[in-house]
C-alpha positions in Angstrom: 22.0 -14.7 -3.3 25.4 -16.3 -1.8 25.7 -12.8 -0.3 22.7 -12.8 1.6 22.8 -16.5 2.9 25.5 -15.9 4.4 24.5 -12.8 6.0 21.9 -14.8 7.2 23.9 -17.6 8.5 26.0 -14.8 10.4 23.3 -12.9 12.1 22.8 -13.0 16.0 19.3 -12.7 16.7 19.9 -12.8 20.2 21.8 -10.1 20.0 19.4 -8.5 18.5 16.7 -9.5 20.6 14.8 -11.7 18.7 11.1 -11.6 19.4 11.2 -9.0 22.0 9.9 -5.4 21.7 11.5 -3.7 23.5 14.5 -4.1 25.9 17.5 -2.0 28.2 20.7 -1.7 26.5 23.8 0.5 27.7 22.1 2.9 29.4 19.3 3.4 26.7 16.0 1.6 26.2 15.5 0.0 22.7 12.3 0.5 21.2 12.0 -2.0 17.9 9.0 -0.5 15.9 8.6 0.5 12.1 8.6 4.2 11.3 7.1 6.2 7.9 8.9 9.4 7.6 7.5 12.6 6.2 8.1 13.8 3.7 9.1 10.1 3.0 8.8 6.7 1.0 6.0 4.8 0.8 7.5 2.0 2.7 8.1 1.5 6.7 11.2 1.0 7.4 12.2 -1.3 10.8 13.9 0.6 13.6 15.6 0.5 17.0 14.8 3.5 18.5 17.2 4.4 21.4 15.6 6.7 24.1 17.0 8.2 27.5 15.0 10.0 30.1 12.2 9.8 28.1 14.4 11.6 24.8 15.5 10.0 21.4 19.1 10.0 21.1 19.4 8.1 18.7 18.4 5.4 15.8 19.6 2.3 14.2 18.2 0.1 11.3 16.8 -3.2 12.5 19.0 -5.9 10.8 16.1 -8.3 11.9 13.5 -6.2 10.2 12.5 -8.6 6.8 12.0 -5.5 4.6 14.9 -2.9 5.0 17.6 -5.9 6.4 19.0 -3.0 9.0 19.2 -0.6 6.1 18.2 3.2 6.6 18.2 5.8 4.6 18.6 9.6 6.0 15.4 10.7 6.8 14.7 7.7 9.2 18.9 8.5 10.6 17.7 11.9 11.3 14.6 11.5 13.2 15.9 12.7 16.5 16.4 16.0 14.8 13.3 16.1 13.6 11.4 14.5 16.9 13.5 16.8 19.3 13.3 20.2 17.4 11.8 23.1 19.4 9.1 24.1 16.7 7.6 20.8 16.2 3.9 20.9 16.7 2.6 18.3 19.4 -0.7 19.4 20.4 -3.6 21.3 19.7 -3.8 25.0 19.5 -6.3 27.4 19.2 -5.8 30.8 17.4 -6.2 34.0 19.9 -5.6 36.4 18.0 -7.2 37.8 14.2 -6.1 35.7 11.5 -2.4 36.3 10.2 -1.6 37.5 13.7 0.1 33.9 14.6 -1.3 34.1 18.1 -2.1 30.4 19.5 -2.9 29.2 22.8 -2.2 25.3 23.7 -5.7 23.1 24.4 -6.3 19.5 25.4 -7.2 16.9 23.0 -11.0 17.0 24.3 -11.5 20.3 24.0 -9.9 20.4 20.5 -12.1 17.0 19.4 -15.2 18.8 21.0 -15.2 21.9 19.2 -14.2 20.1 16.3 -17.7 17.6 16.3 -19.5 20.5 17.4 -18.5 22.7 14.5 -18.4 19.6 11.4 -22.1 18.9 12.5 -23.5 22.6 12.4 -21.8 23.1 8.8 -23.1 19.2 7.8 -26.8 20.3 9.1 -26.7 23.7 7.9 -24.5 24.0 4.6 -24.8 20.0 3.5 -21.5 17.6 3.7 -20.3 18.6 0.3 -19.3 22.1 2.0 -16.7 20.4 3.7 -12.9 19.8 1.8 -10.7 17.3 3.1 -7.1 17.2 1.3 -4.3 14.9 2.5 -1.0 14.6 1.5 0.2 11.8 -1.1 -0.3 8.2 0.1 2.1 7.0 2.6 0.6 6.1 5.7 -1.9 8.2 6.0 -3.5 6.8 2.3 -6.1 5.5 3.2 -6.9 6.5 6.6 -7.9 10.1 5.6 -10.2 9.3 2.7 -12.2 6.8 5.1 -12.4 9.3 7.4 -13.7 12.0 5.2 -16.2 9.9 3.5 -17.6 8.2 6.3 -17.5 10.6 9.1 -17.6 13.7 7.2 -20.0 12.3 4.4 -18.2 14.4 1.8 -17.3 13.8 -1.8 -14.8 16.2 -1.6 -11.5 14.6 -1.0 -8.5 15.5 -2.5 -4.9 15.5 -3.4 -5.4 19.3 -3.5 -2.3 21.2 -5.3 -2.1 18.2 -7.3 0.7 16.6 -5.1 -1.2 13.3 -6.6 -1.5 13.8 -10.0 1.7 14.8 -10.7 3.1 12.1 -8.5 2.8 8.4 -9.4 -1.4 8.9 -9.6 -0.8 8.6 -13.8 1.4 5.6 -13.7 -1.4 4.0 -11.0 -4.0 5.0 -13.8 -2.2 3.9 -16.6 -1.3 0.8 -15.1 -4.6 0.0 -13.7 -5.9 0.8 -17.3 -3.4 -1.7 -18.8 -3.2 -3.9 -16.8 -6.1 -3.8 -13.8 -3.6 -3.0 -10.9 -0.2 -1.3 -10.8 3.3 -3.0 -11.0 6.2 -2.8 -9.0 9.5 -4.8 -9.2 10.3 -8.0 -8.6 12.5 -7.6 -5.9 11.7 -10.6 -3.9 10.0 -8.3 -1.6 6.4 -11.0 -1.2 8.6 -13.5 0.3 9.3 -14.1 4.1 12.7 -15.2 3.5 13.4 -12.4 0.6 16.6 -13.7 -1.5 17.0 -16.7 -0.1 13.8 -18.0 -1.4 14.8 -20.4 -3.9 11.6 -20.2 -6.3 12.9 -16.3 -6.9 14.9 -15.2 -9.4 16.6 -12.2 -10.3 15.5 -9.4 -13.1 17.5 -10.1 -16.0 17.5 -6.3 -16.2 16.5 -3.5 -14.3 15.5 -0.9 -16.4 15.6 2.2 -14.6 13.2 5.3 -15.6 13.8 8.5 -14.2 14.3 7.7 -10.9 17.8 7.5 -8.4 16.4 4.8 -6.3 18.7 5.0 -3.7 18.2 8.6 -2.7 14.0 8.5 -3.2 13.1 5.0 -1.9 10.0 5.7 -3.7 6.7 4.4 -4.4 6.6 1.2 -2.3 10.6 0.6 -2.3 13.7 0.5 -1.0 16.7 1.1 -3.5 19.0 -1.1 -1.9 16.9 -3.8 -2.9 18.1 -3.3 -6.6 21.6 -2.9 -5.7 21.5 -6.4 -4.4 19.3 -7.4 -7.3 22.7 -5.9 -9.6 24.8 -7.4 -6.8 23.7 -11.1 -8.2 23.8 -10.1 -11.7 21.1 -8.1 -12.7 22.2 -5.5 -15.6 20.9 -1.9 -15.9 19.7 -0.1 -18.1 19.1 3.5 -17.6 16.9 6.3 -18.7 18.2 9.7 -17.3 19.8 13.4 -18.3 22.2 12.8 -15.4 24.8 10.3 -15.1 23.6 8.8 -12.0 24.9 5.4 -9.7 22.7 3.7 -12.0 24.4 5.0 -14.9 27.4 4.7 -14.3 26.9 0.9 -14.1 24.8 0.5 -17.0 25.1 -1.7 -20.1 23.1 1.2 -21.5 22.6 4.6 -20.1 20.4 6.7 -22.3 20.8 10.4 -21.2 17.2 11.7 -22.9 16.9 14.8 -23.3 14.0 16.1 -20.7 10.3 15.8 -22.1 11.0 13.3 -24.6 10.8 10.2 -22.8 8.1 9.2 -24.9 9.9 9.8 -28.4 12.3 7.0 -26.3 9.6 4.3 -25.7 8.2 4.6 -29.0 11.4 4.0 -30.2 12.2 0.8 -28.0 9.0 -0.6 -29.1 9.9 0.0 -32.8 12.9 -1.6 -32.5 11.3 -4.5 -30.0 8.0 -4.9 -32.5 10.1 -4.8 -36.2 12.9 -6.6 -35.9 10.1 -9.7 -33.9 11.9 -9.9 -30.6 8.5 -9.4 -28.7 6.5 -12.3 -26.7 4.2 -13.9 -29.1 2.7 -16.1 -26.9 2.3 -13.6 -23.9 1.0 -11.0 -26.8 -1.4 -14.1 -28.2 -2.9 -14.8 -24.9 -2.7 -11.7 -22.9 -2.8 -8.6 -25.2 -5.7 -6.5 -26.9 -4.5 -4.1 -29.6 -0.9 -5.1 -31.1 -1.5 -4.8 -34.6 -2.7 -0.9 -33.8 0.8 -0.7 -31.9 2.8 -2.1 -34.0 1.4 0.2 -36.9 1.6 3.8 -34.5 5.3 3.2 -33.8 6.2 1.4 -37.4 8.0 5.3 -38.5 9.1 5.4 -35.3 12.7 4.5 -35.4 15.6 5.1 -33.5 17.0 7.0 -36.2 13.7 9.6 -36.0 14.0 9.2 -32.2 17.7 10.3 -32.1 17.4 14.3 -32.9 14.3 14.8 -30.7 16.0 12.6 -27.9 19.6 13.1 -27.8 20.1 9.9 -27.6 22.5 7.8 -30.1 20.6 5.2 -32.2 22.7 2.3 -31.9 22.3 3.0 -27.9 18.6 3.0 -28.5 18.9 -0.5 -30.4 21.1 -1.8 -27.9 18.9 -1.2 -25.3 15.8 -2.8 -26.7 17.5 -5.7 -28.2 19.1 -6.4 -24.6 15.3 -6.0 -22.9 13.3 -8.1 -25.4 16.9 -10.5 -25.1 17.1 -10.8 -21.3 15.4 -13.5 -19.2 13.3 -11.0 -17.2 13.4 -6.8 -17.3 11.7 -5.1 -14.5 11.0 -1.2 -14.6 11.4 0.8 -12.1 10.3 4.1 -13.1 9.7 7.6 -11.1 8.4 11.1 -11.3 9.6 12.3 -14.3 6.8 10.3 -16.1 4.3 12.6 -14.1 5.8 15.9 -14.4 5.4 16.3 -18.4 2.8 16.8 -20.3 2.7 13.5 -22.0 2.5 11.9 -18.4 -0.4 8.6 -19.6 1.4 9.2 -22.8 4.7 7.8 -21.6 3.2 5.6 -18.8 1.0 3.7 -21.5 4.0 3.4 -23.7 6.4 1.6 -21.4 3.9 -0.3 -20.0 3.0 -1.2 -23.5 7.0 -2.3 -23.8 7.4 -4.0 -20.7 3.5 -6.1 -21.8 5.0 -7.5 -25.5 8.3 -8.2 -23.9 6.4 -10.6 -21.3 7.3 -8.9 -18.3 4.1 -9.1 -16.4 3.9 -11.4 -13.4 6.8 -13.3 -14.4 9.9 -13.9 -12.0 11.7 -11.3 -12.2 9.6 -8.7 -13.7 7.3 -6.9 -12.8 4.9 -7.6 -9.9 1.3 -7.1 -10.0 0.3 -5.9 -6.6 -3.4 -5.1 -5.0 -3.2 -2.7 -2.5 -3.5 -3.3 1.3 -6.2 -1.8 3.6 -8.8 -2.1 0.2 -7.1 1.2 -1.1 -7.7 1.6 -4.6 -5.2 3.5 -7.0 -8.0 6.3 -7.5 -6.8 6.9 -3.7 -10.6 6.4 -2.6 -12.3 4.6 0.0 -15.9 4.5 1.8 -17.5 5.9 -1.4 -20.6 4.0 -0.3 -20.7 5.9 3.1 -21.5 8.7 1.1 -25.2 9.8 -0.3 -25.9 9.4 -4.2 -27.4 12.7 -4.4 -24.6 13.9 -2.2 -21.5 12.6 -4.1 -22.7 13.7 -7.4 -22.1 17.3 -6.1 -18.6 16.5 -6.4 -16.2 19.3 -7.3 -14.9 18.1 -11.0 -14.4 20.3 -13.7 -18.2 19.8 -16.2 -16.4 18.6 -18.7 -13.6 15.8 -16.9 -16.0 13.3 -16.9 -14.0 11.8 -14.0 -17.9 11.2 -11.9 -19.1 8.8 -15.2 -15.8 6.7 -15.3 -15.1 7.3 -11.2 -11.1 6.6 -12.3 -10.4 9.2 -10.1 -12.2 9.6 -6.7 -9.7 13.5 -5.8 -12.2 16.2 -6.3 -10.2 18.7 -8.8 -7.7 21.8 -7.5 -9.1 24.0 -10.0 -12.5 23.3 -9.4 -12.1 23.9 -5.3 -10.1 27.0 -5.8 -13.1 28.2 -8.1 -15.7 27.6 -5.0 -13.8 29.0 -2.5 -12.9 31.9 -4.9 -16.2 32.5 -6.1 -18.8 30.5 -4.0 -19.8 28.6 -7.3 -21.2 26.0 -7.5 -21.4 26.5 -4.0 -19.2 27.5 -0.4 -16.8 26.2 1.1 -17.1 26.0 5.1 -14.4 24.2 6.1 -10.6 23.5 4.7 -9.4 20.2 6.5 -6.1 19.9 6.1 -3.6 16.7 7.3 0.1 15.7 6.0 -0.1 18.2 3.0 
């Protein structure tokens, strides 16, 4: 926290322009803005934005910027690349020529929204709303913008993550935790204050248990890894989870290198450890829990000495581990996308959320942060439901038996189900494919 006071202390907002836009500097004009960068985190970065004769030449981070301090990673460090390349797509294009031919000619924006409405309302009137797919890419910012739209412009129920960029992508640990615990969790980073460290009701994670993720490279899901590395910077301690030897790692007071798929056989066995030798929370478990007793009786066999062999991970590292999590003032999880991509992906989700619940490390200082989404996004990644007719919405593509329409958990129609109707027409066609950032 020193650190950052004093970084604070030294930086010239003047120099940086302090409350001003935009501004001429050395031949370029400044642009301060904050940029999402596909395919990128779900965080917006600040930026200074350098252009000259109307071209980006180049980009800095914003030191003023309260989020990323002036830090960039390399997708935002290579936007002129990107924003300058000769195949970008800019406007709209009609096809000329038979399809596969790649034959386009260039159109205005009016004539491209024109034949657009013209075309949505003829399939609406003729084929019924549900006809039309929408599919956008995974949150980001276009999250909850596309949803809206399709549900209450296009009137359709069928929105989706299609190609399940979604569900095997952070939509089980928003589910899971929304199950658990009503919304999901991220880490206490100090990110809800104005002044960030400096804040002197913050405190640090005791220990930042870190799940199959490299934070520093993925920014993902809502963060910035450098905001851990000034979290281990003031003496947080690490813990983490991975088959690679990582930054993380390297640093750790416990690295456990699991052996992929078996990240469950690991929670189970922290929670043994956590649950029988009575290092949990009793008063967070008294006041705030539902089903211990069941918990503690599912992982009672489950010790680190049956976890080892299906692991690979030593049993004394496994002991350390949990003892040093139940031990610490505050542990904070910050977990990534190799709880989604096996089989066991609520499995492993429940489990560790389970862990980080007995341990008290649920709204606490330090822990892990329960956080309701902006914009009135919900984590089924649904919005404007109500826009859309009863009779209508239950024509929803799900598989018969997901049960997905009676619990509504998840508002994405299912992959396998659209992919059956445009396939075979069943249980109706499909008239139009929109497609944006996916």
């Amino acid at each position: 926290m020193a650190d950052y006071l004093e970084f604070l202390e030294k930086l010239d907002r003047k120099a940086y322009h302090e409350g001003e836009w935009q501004w001429q500097e050395g031949g370029f004009t400044v642009t301060r803005t904050t940029h999402w960068s596909p395919p990128g985190c779900h965080m917006g970065c600040g930026v200074l934005l350098y252009t000259k004769d109307n071209k980006l030449e180049k980009v800095e981070g914003d030191p003023l910027n309260a989020v990323a301090n002036g830090k960039l990673c390399m997708r935002c460090l290579d936007l002129p690349e990107a924003v300058n390349h000769p195949n970008r797509l800019k406007y709209p294009l009609r096809r000329t020529g038979e399809r596969g031919q790649d034959k386009w000619e260039r159109i205005s924006w009016d004539d491209a929204y024109d034949e657009i409405t013209e075309k949505v309302l003829a399939i609406k009137q003729e084929h019924g709303p549900e006809s039309i797919v929408v599919v956008h890419g995974t949150g980001r910012n276009i999250g909850w913008q596309v949803p809206y739209f399709a549900s209450a412009c296009m009137e359709t129920p069928n929105v989706s993550t299609f190609g399940f960029t979604g569900f095997a992508c952070y939509l089980p640990r928003m589910i899971g935790t929304s199950a658990k615990y009503g919304d999901m969790i991220i880490v206490d980073a100090s990110q809800a204050h104005h002044d960030r460290y400096a804040n002197p009701e913050w405190e640090r994670p005791g220990v930042i248990l870190v799940w199959g993720n490299e934070p520093i490279k993925s920014n993902a899901d809502g963060f910035l890894g450098h905001w851990l590395v000034q979290c281990v910077q003031m003496g947080s301690k690490i813990i983490s989870v991975d088959p690679r030897l990582t930054w993380w790692g390297a640093r750790a007071a416990y690295w456990l290198p699991v052996r992929p798929g078996t990240d469950a056989v690991v929670a189970m066995a922290l929670l043994n450890v956590v649950i029988g030798e009575d290092l949990y929370d009793h008063e967070f478990v008294d006041c705030w829990t539902y089903g211990f007793d069941a918990l503690a009786e599912r992982i009672a066999d489950k010790t680190p000495e049956w976890a080892s062999p299906l692991c690979d991970v030593d049993p004394e590292t496994l002991r350390g581990a949990a003892r040093l999590i139940a031990a610490s003032s505050s542990c904070a999880c910050q977990w990534g996308l190799a709880f989604e991509q096996q089989i066991a992906a609520l499995g492993v989700t429940e489990s560790v959320a389970d862990l980080m619940a007995i341990t008290g490390n649920i709204d606490n200082p330090g822990g892990n942060a329960l956080y309701r989404c902006a914009f009135l996004i919900e984590k089924r990644y649904g919005l404007g439901d109500e826009y859309i007719d009863p009779e209508v919405y239950d024509k929803k593509l799900i598989p018969a038996t997901s049960g997905i329409n009676e619990s509504n958990i998840v508002s994405c129609a299912d992959t396998d189900t659209i992919l059956a109707a445009i396939e075979t027409g069943e249980p109706y066609p499909i008239q139009m494919f929109w497609v944006q950032s996916s």
